[in-house]
VOPAGU-2260 file (C-alpha; in pm, 1 decimal, decimal comma):
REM VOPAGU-2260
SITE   aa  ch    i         X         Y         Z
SITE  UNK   A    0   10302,6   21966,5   20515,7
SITE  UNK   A    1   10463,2   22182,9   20180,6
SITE  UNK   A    2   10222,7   22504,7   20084,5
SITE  UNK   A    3   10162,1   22297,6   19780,4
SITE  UNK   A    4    9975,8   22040,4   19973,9
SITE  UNK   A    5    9805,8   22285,2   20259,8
SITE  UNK   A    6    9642,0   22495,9   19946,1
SITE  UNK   A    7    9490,0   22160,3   19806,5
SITE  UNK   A    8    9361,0   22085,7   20168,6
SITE  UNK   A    9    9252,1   22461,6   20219,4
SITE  UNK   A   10    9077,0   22462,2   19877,7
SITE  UNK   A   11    8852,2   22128,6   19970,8
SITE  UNK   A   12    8802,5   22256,8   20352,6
SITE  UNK   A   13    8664,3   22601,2   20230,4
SITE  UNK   A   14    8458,2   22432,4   19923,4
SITE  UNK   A   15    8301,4   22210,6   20184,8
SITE  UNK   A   16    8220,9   22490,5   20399,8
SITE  UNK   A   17    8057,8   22680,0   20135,5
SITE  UNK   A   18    7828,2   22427,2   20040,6
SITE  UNK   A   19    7737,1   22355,2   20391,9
SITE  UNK   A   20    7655,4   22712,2   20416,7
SITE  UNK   A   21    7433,3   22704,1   20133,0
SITE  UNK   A   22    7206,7   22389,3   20252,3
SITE  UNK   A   23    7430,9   22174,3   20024,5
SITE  UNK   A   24    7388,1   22325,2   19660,8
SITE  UNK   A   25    7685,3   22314,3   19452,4
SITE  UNK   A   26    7627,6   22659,1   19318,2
SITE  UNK   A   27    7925,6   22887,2   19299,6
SITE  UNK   A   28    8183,8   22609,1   19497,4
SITE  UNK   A   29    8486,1   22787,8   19401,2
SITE  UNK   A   30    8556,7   23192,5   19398,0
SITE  UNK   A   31    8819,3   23398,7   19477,4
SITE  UNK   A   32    8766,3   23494,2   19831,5
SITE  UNK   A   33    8627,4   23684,6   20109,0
SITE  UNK   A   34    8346,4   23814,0   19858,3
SITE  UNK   A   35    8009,7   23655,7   19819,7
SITE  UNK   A   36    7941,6   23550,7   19491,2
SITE  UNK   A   37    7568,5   23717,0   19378,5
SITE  UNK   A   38    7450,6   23718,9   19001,3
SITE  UNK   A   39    7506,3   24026,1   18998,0
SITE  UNK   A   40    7917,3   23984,9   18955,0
SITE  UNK   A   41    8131,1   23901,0   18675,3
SITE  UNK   A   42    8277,4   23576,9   18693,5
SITE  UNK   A   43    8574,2   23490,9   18538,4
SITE  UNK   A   44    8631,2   23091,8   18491,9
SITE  UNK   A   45    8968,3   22971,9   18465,7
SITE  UNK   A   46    9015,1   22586,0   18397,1
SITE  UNK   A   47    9347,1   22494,3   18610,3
SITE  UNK   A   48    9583,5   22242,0   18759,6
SITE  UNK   A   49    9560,9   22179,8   19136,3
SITE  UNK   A   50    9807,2   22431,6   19294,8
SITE  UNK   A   51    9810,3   22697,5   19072,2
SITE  UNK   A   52    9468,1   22905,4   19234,1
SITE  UNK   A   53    9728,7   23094,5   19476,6
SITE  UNK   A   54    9639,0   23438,1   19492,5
SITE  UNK   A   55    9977,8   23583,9   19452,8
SITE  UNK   A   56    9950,3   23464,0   19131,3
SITE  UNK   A   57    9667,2   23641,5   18997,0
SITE  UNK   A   58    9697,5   23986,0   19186,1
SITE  UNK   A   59    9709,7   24227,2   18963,7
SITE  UNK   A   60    9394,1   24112,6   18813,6
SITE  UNK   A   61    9227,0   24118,0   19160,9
SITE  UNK   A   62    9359,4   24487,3   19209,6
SITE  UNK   A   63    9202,4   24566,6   18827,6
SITE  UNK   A   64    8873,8   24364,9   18873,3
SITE  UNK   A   65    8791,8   24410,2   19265,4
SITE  UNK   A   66    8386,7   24280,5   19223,2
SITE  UNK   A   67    8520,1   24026,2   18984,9
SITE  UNK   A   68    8491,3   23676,9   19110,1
SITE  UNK   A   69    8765,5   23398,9   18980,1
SITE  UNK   A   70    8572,5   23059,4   18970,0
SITE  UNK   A   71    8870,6   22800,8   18950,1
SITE  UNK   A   72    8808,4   22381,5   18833,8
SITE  UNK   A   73    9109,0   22156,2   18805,7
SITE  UNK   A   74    9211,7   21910,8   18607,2
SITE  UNK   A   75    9463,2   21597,4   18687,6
SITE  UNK   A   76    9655,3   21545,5   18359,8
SITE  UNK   A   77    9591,8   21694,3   18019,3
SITE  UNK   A   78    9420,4   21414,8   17871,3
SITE  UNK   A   79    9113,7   21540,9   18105,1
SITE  UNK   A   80    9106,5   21888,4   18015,5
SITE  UNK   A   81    9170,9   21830,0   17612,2
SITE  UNK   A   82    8890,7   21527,1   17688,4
SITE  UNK   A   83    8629,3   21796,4   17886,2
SITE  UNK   A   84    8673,7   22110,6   17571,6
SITE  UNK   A   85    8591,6   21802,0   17348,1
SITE  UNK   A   86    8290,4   21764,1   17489,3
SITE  UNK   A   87    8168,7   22164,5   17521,7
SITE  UNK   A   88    8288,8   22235,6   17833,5
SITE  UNK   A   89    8274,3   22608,6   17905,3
SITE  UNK   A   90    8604,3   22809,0   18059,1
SITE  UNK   A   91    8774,5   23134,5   17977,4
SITE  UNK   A   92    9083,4   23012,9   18018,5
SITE  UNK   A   93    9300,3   22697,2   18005,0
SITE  UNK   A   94    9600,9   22581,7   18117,0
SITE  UNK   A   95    9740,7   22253,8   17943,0
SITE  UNK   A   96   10133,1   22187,5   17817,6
SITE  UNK   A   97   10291,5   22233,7   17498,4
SITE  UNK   A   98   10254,2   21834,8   17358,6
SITE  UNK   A   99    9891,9   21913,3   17377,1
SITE  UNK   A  100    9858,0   22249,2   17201,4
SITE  UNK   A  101    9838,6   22151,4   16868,6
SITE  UNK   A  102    9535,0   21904,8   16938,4
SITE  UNK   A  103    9345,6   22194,5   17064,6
SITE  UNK   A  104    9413,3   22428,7   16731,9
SITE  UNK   A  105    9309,4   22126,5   16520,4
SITE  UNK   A  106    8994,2   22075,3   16693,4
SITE  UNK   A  107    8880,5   22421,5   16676,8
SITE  UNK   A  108    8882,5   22450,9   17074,4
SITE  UNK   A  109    9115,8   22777,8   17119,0
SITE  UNK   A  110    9129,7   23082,1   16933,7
SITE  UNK   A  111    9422,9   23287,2   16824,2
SITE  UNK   A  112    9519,5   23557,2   17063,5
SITE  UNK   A  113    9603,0   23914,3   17014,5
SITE  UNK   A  114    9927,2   23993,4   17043,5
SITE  UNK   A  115    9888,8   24334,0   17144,3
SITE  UNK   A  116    9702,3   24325,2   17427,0
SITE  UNK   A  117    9975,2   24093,1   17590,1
SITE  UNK   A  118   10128,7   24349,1   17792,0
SITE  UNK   A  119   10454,1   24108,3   17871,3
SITE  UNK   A  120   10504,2   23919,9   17536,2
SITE  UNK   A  121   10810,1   24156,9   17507,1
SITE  UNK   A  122   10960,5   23971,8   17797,8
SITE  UNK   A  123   10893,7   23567,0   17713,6
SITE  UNK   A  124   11196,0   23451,7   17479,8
SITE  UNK   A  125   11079,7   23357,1   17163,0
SITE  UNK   A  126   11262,0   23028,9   17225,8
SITE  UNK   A  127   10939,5   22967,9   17405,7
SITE  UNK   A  128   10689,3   23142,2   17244,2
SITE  UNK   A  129   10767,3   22976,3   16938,3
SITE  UNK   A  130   10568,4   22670,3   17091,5
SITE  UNK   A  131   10273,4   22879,2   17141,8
SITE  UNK   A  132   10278,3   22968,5   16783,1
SITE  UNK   A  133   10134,8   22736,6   16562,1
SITE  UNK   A  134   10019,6   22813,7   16176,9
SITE  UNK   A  135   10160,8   23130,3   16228,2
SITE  UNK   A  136    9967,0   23279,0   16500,9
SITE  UNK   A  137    9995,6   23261,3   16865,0
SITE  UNK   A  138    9748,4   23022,3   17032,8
SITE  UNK   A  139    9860,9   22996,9   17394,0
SITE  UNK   A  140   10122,8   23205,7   17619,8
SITE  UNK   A  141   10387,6   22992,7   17809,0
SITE  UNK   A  142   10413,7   23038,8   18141,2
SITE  UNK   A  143   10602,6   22820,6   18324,4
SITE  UNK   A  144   10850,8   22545,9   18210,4
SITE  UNK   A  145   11054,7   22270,6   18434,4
SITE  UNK   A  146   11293,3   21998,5   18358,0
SITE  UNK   A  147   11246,6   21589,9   18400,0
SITE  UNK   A  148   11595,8   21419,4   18534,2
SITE  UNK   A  149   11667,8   21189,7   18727,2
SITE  UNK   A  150   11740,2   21214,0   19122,1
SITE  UNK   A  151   11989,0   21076,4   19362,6
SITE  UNK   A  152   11983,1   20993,7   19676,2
SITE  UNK   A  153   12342,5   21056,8   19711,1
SITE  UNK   A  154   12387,6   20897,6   20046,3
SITE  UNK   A  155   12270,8   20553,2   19893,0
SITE  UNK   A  156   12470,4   20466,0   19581,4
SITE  UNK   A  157   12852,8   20462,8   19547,8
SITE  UNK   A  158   12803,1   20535,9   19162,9
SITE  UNK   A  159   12618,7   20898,2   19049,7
SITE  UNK   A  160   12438,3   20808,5   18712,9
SITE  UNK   A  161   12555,6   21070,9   18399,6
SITE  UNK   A  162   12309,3   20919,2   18158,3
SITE  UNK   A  163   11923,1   20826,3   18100,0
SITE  UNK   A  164   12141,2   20468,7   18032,8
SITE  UNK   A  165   12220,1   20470,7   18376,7
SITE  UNK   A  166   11849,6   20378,7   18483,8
SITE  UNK   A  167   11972,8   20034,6   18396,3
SITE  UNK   A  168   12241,4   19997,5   18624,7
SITE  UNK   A  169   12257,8   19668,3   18800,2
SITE  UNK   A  170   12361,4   19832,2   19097,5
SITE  UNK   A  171   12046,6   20026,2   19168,2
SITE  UNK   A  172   11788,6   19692,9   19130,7
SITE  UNK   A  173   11512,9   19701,0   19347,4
SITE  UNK   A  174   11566,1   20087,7   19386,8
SITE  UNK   A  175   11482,4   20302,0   19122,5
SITE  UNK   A  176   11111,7   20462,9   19009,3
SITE  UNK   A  177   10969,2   20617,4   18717,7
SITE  UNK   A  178   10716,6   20825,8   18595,9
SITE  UNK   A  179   10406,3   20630,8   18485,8
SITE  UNK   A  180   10352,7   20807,4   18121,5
SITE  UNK   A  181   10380,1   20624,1   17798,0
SITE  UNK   A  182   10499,7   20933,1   17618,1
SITE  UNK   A  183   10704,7   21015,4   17902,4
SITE  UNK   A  184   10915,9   20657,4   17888,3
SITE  UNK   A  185   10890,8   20659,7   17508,4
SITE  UNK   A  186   11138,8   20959,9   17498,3
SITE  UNK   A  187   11363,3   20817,5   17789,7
SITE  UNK   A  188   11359,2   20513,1   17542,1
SITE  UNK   A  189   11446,0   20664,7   17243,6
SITE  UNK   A  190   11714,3   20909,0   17403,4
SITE  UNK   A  191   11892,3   20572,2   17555,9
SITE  UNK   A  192   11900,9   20420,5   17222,3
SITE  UNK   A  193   11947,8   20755,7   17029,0
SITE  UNK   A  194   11676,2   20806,0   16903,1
SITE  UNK   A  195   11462,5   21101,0   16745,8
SITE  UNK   A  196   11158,4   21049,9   17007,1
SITE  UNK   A  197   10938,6   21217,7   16770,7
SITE  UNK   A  198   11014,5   21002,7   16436,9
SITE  UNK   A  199   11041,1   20644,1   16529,2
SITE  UNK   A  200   10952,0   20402,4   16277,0
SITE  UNK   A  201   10813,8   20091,0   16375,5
SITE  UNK   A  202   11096,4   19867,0   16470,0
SITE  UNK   A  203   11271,5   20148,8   16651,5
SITE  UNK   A  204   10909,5   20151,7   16848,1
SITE  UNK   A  205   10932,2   19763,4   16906,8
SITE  UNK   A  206   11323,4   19836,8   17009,8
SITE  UNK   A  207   11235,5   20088,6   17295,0
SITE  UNK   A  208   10961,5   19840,6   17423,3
SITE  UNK   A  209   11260,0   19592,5   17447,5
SITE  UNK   A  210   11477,0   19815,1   17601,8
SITE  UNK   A  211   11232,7   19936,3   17863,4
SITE  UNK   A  212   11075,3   19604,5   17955,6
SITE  UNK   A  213   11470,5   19547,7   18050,8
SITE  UNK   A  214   11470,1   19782,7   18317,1
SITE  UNK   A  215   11197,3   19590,4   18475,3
SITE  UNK   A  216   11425,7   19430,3   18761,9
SITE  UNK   A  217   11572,4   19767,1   18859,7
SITE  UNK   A  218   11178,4   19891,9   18939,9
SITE  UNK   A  219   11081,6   19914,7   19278,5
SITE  UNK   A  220   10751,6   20116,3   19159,8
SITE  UNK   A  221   10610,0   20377,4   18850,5
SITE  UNK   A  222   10519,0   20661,6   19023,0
SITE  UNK   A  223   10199,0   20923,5   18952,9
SITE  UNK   A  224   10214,1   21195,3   19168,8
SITE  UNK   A  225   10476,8   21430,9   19271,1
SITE  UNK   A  226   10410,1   21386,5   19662,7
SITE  UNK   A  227   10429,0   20998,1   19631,2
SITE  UNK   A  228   10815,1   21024,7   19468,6
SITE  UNK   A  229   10940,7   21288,1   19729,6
SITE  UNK   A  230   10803,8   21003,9   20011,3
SITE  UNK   A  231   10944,0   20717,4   19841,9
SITE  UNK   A  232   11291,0   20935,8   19814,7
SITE  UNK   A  233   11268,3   21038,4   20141,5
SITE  UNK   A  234   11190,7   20725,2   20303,4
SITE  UNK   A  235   11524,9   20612,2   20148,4
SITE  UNK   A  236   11338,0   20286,8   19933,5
SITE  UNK   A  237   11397,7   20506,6   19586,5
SITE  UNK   A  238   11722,5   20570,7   19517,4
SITE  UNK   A  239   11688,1   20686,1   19172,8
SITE  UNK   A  240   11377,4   20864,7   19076,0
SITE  UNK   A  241   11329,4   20881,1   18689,6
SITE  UNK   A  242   11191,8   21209,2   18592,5
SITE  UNK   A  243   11145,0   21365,2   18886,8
SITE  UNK   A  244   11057,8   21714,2   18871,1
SITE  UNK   A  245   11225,4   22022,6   19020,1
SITE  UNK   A  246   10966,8   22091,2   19264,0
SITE  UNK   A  247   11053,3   21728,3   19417,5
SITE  UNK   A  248   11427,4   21873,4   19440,8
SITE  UNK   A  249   11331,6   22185,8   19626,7
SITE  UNK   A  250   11102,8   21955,5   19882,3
SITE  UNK   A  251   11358,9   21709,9   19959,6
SITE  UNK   A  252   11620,1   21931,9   19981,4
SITE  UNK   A  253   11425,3   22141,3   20242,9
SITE  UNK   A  254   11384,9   21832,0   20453,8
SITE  UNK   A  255   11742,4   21804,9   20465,6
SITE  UNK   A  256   11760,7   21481,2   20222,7
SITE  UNK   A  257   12052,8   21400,8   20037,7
SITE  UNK   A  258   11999,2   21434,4   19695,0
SITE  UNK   A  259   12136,1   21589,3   19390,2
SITE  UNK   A  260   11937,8   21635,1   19037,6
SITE  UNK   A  261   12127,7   21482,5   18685,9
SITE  UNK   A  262   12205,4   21650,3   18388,4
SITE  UNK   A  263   12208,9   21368,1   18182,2
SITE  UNK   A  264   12464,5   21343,3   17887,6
SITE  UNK   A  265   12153,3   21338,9   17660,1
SITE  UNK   A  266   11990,1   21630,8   17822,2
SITE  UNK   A  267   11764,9   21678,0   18058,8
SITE  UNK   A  268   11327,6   21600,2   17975,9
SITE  UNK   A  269   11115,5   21943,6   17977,1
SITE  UNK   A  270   10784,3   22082,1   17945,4
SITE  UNK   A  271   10592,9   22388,5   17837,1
SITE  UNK   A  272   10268,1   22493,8   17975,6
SITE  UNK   A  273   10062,6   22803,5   17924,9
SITE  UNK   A  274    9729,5   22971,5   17898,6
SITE  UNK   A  275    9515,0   23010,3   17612,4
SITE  UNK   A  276    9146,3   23129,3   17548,0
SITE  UNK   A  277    8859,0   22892,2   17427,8
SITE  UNK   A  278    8672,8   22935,7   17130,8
SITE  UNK   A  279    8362,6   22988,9   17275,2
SITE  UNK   A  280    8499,6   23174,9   17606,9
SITE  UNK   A  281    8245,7   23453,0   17688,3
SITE  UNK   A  282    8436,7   23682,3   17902,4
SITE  UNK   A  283    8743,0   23767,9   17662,4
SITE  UNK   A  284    8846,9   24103,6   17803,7
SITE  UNK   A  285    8873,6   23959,9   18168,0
SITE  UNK   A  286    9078,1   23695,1   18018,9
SITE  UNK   A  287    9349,6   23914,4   17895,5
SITE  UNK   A  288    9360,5   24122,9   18179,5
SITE  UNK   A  289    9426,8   23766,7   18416,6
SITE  UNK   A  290    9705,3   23661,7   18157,7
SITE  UNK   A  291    9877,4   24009,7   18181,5
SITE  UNK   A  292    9860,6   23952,7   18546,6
SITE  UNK   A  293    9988,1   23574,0   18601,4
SITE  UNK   A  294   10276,8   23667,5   18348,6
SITE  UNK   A  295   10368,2   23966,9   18550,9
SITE  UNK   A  296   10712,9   24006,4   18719,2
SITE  UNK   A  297   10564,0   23971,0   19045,3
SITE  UNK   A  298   10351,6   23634,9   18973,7
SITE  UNK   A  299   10629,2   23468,5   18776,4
SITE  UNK   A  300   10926,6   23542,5   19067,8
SITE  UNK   A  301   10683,7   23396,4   19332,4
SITE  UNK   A  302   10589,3   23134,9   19096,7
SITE  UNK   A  303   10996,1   23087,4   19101,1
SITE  UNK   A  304   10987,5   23086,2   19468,3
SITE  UNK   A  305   10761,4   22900,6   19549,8
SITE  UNK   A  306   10715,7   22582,4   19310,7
SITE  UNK   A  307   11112,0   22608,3   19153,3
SITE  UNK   A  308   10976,2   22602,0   18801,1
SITE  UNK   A  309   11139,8   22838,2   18498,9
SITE  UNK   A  310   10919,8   23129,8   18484,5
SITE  UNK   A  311   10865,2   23250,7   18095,7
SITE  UNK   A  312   10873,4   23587,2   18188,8
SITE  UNK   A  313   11270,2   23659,7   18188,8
SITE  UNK   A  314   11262,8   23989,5   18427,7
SITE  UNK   A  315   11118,1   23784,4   18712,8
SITE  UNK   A  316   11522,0   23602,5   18757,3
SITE  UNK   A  317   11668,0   23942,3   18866,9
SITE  UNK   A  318   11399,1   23942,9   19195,8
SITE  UNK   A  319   11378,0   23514,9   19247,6
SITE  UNK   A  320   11570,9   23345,0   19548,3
SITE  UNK   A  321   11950,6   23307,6   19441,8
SITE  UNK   A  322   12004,1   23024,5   19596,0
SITE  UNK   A  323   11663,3   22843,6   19412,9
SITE  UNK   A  324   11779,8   23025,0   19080,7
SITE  UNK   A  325   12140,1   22862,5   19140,8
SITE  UNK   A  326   12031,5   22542,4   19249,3
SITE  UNK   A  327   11786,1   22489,8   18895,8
SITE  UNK   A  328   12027,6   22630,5   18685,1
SITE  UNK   A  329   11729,2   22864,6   18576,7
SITE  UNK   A  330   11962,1   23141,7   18418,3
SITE  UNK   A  331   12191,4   22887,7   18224,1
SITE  UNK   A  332   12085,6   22954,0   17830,9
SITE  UNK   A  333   12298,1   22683,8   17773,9
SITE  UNK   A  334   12114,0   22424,4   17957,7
SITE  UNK   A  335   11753,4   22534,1   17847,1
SITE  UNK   A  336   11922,5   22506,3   17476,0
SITE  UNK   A  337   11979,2   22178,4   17548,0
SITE  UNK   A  338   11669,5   22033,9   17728,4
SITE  UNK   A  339   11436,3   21799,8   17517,3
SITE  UNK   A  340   11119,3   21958,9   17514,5
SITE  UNK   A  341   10815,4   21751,0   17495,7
SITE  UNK   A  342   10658,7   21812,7   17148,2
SITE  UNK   A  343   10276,5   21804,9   17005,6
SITE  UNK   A  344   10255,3   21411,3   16907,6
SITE  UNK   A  345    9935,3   21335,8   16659,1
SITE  UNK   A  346    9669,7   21111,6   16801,7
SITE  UNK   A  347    9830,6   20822,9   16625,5
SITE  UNK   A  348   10161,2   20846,4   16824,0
SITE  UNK   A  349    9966,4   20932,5   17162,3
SITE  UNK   A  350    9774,1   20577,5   17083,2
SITE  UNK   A  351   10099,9   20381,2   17038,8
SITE  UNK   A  352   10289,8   20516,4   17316,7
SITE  UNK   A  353    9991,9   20393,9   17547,7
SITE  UNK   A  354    9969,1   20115,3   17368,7
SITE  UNK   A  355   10317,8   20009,9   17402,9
SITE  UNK   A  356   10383,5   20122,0   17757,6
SITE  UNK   A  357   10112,2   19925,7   17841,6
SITE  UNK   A  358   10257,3   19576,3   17677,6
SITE  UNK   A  359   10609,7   19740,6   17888,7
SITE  UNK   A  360   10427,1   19739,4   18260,5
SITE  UNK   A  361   10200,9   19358,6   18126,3
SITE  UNK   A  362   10580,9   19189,0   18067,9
SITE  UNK   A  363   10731,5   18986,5   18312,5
């Protein structure tokens, strides 16, 4: 069982436990520890994905804010959590990714942060912050960024792909997966066919559909969930996982599975993700003082060690595993310079790349 998975099981034992302790109400299901939760405590709420509640990340607040209880929820994708501050609900802080960010500025759902009390702003390249900054003014704070490729099971093929193109190999039919996201396959698409992902016009849209529906006979399965690629990988039915992420890499390759991770010729797929407040967040100071922790040396190298995702903060390389630095290329410029990043889309283009990915997976 990966720490990943035992904190998600952990997590749902001890939220069971607590509401069996408290003749089954559902009041204060998720704090921060070994301290009872009265009303008499502050409560910060922090809206999260699954995984991402480990206390090593958030320390240094702990330390600062000792009778300060952290009330986690989770989200599944970022179509939930954009879909839940629609609607009113009430966090301090948020964690979505950067093709989202611009929806929530629009919609009046985050507020600008102050730069100066960002004690580690200094250290996030601007490379990155520049997708926090929209309309001149810093909504959210990256904090963690990974790549897409594609993975090998090196024992299995005689031919390494080089490409995205290489998905459609005849000699991998039957044995290749990808990621089950419109927007996700709309940029594979695009980048096959050379493409700007982010300004197709209409036929190039109906050209990508083509192209994907083609790699329809090399599809053993779309996968959802991180877990479910590293099994089908492991269990040696996926040869070639499409946008696999680097966490995957670091699982299989601590199982001892053969595998390597692409560069493709057309770059490697990455994301963005970060915190930002709420509009209507009502504990503002706390929520400073837990971003100046989780972007703290100490929280970004474990967050390196631990998940093998880039860490914004650019000090916490020097005191990261080597060998997990080495194996992500994490402190090659050159290959972050060349990743394609996903970008804020408009509702429009969200709609057609469901849309379209749906007529994809309905084809023959």
């Amino acid at each position: 069982m990966n720490r990943l998975t035992w904190w998600k099981l952990a997590l749902t034992v001890s939220a069971i436990l607590l509401l069996v302790s408290c003749d089954g109400s559902n009041e204060n299901t998720a704090g921060s520890g070994d301290t009872a939760v009265t009303p008499d405590n502050s409560t910060l709420n922090v809206f999260e994905w699954s995984g991402y509640e480990l206390p090593e990340f958030w320390a240094q607040f702990a330390d600062q804010h000792p009778d300060t209880n952290v009330d986690f929820s989770f989200f599944g994708e970022d179509a939930e959590a954009f879909a839940k501050l629609q609607t009113g609900y009430q966090t301090d802080l948020f964690h979505p990714c950067s093709s989202w960010w611009q929806l929530y500025v629009d919609n009046g759902l985050v507020q600008p942060l102050d730069e100066s009390r960002l004690q580690n702003l200094k250290d996030i390249p601007e490379s990155l912050l520049a997708y926090g900054r929209i309309n001149g003014q810093l909504y959210f704070v990256p904090w963690e960024w990974g790549y897409e490729s594609i993975l090998v099971r090196t024992d299995k093929v005689d031919t390494i792909p080089t490409s995205w193109n290489d998905l459609w190999n005849p000699e991998y039919a039957g044995h290749v997966a990808i990621y089950d996201s419109g927007e996700t396959q709309h940029v594979v698409g695009a980048l096959v066919l050379g493409y700007d992902p982010y300004a197709t016009t209409p036929e190039q849209n109906e050209a990508i559909v083509q192209k994907l529906t083609e790699l329809k006979p090399n599809l053993l399965t779309y996968w959802t969930d991180y877990t479910e690629i590293v099994q089908l990988v492991a269990s040696g039915d996926v040869w070639i996982a499409g946008n696999a992420w680097p966490d995957t890499l670091v699982l299989l390759q601590d199982e001892g599975v053969p595998v390597e991770y692409i560069t493709p010729t057309e770059g490697r797929m990455g994301y963005v993700c970060g915190f930002g407040i709420p509009a209507k967040a009502q504990h503002v100071d706390l929520a400073y003082d837990y971003l100046n922790a989780v972007t703290s040396v100490d929280a970004t190298t474990f967050l390196i060690n631990e998940y093998g995702y880039g860490a914004a903060n650019s000090q916490a390389i020097a005191g990261a595993d080597p060998d997990t630095v080495a194996l992500l290329q994490l402190n090659d410029s050159a290959i972050l310079q060349s990743t394609i990043f996903y970008e804020s889309v408009t509702p429009e283009q969200r709609e057609i790349f469901v849309s379209d990915w749906d007529r994809v997976k309905a084809a023959p």
